[in-house]
C-alpha positions, 0 to 999 in steps of 0.5 A, spaced: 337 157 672 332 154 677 327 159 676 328 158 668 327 151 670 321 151 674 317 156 669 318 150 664 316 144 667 310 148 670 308 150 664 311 145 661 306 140 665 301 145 663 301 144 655 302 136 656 310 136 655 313 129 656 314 125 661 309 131 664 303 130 660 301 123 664 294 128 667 292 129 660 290 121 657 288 120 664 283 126 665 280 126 658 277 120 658 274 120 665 271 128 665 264 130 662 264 132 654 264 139 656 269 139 660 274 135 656 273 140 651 275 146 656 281 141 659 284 142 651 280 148 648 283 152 654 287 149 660 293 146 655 293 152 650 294 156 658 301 153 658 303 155 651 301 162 653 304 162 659 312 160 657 311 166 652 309 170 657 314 169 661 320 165 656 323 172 654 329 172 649 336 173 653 342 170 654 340 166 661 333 163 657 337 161 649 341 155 653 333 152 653 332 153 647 334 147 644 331 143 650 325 146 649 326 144 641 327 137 643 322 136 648 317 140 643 317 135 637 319 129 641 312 130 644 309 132 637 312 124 636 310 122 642 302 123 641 302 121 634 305 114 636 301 113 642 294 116 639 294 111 634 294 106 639 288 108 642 281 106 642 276 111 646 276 117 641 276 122 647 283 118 649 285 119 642 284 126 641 288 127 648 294 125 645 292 128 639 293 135 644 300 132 646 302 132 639 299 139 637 301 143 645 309 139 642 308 143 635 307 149 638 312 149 644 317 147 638 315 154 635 316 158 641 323 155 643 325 157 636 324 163 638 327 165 644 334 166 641 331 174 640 331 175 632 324 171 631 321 172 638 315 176 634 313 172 629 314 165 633 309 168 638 305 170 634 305 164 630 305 159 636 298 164 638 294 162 632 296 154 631 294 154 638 288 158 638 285 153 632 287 147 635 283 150 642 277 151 637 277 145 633 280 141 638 274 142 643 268 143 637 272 135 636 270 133 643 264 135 643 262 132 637 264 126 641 258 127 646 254 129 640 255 122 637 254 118 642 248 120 643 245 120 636 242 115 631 239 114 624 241 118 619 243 125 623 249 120 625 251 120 619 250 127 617 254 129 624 260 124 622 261 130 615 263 136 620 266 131 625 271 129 619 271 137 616 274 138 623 278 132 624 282 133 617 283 141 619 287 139 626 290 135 620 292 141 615 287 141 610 287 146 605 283 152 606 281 150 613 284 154 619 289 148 622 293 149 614 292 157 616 296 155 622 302 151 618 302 155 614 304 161 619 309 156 623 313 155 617 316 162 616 319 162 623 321 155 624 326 157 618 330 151 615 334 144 617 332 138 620 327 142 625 321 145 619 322 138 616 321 134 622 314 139 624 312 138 616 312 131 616 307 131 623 303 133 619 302 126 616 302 122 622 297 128 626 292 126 619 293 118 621 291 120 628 285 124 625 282 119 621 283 114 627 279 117 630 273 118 625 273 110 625 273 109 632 268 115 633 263 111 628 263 105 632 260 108 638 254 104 640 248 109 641 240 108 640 237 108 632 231 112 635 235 118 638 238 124 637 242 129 641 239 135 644 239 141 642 243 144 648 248 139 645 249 140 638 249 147 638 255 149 642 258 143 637 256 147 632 258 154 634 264 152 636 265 149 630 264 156 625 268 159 630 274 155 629 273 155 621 272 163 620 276 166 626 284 163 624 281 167 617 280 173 620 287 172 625 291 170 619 293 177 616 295 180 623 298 174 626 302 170 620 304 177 617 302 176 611 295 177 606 289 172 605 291 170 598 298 168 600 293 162 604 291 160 597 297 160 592 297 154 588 305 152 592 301 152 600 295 149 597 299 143 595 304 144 602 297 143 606 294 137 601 299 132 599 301 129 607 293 130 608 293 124 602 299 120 604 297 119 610 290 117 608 293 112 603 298 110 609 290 109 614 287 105 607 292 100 606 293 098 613 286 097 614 286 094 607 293 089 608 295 089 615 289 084 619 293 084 625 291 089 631 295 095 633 299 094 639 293 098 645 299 102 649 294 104 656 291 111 657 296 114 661 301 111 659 308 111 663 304 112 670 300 106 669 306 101 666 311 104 673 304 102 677 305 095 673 312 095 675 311 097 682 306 092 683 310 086 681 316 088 685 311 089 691 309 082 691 317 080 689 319 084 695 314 081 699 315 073 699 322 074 702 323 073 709 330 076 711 329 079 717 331 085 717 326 087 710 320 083 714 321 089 720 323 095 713 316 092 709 312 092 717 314 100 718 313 101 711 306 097 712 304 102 719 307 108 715 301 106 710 296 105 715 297 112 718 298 116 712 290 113 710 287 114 717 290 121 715 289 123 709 282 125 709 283 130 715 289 132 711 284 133 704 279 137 707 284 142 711 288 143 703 281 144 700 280 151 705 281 157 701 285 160 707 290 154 707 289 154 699 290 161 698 297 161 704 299 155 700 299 159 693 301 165 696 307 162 699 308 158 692 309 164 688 314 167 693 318 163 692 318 162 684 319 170 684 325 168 689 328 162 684 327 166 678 330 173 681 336 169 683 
């Protein structure tokens, strides 16, 4: 059970799991264009694959199931609500990426009872390879944006909104390809119905992000270098035609199946609701949403901790002036070693002994 354990919280801290996801908000927005769109395209989804290839079917492992489901979904809610508060698109995405990594974690789950195993895991692989295409073609486009002007901004906001409504669900494009492989594994109840109706809240946060992406300030006169603009346009044919040619062997099913009249209406109407949810907020509701900070539990518990410092400081019972003394020399001393201890940790030798050491010990938790 405690190599079970840490599987899920190390790679549930890899897919952005909450409460493990407060890296993810933090580094987005600070890391360059590129690199955020690694950090969602690739690092996120290399949690998901790592919990199916090592989450096997079994009756030590089915006990997590519901965990896992609770946690999946819980985080897909979780993105939305807090996304929808933010107001740097690259923020905006991060959560958007907790939302998606909750989803597929929530296919994965379901799987592990050992009679769908197959099928969710194939399922999970193609929502997740969409969202890591469309999700990076997304953050690049950021950069594109941001460094273009005049009548090019406006043309680059039309494949920006194609990709945008795609993470979303759009009909016809790969993010409904990847609902609509999730939806025969995830069977019937409440669980299908709560990953159904995410879809209008995902739309919510998509369209958010096209409004404050549009309000990037950025010169009239410039356009965005080539270097830029074409790995943003690569990447964004890439995520329109590969979840296609994925389709049939992933979702078990024929290309004609994505285009029946049933699945094209299942794709658009939460497309729509959501939209007509965005319009009339804009319309009617004059009063900004509430700006939830990025990173959210760390900074709200630093917050927390600050206030209770400065309470905890004003009193002068002796005995917690010699606790805040000790704990004042403790500080001290770790500061004066903390370079020293840095630079010893970034040697591949001492790196390479600590992995090493680290694995052992998974391989021993998870033997036992």
């Amino acid at each position: 059970m405690i190599g079970w354990l840490l599987l899920i919280v190390g790679f549930g801290l890899k897919a952005g799991l909450v409460p493990l996801h407060v890296w993810l908000p933090l580094a987005h927005p600070a890391a360059p264009t590129p690199a955020s769109a690694v950090l969602s395209g690739a690092i996120v989804t290399a949690g998901t694959f790592g919990m199916m290839s090592f989450l096997a079917p079994g009756a030590d492992v089915v006990p997590w199931r519901d965990a896992l489901t609770i946690a999946g979904l819980g985080t897909t809610y979780f993105g939305i609500a807090v996304g929808l508060t933010q107001r740097n698109p690259k923020t905006i995405l991060a959560y958007s990426t907790l939302s998606q990594m909750g989803l597929v974690v929530a296919v994965i789950a379901v799987g592990l009872d050992g009679s769908a195993t197959h099928g969710a895991h194939a399922a999970a692989t193609l929502y997740a390879t969409q969202h890591g295409l469309a999700k990076g073609a997304l953050f690049l486009g950021v950069g594109v944006i941001a460094a273009s002007g005049g009548p090019a901004r406006r043309i680059f906001m039309i494949p920006m909104a194609m990709m945008a409504l795609s993470i979303a669900g759009f009909p016809l494009t790969g993010g409904a390809l990847g609902k609509l492989a999730i939806k025969e594994p995830l069977g019937v109840g409440m669980v299908p119905l709560l990953a159904g109706l995410s879809a209008i809240g995902t739309t919510l946060v998509m369209l958010r992000f096209l409004i404050e992406t549009n309000r990037i300030v950025s010169s009239p006169s410039r356009l965005a270098d080539r270097a830029l603009v074409a790995p943003w346009i690569a990447m964004m044919i890439a995520a329109l035609l590969i979840p296609w040619a994925l389709f049939p062997d992933l979702a078990g099913r024929s290309l004609p199946y994505a285009w029946a009249p049933g699945n094209v209406w299942n794709a658009f109407w939460p497309i729509a609701l959501g939209s007509g949810i965005m319009f009339a907020a804009l319309r009617f509701l004059h009063r900004a949403a509430p700006e939830v900070p990025e990173g959210d539990f760390v900074v709200i518990g630093e917050a927390i901790a600050t206030v209770s410092v400065q309470t905890f400081s004003r009193w002068h019972w002796p005995p917690l002036v010699a606790i805040r003394a000790s704990f004042s020399l403790a500080a001290e001393w770790l500061a004066g070693r903390f370079d020293d201890i840095d630079g010893t940790l970034n040697r591949w030798p001492v790196a390479g002994s600590l992995l090493i050491a680290i694995a052992m010990l998974i391989g021993v938790a998870i033997a036992s």
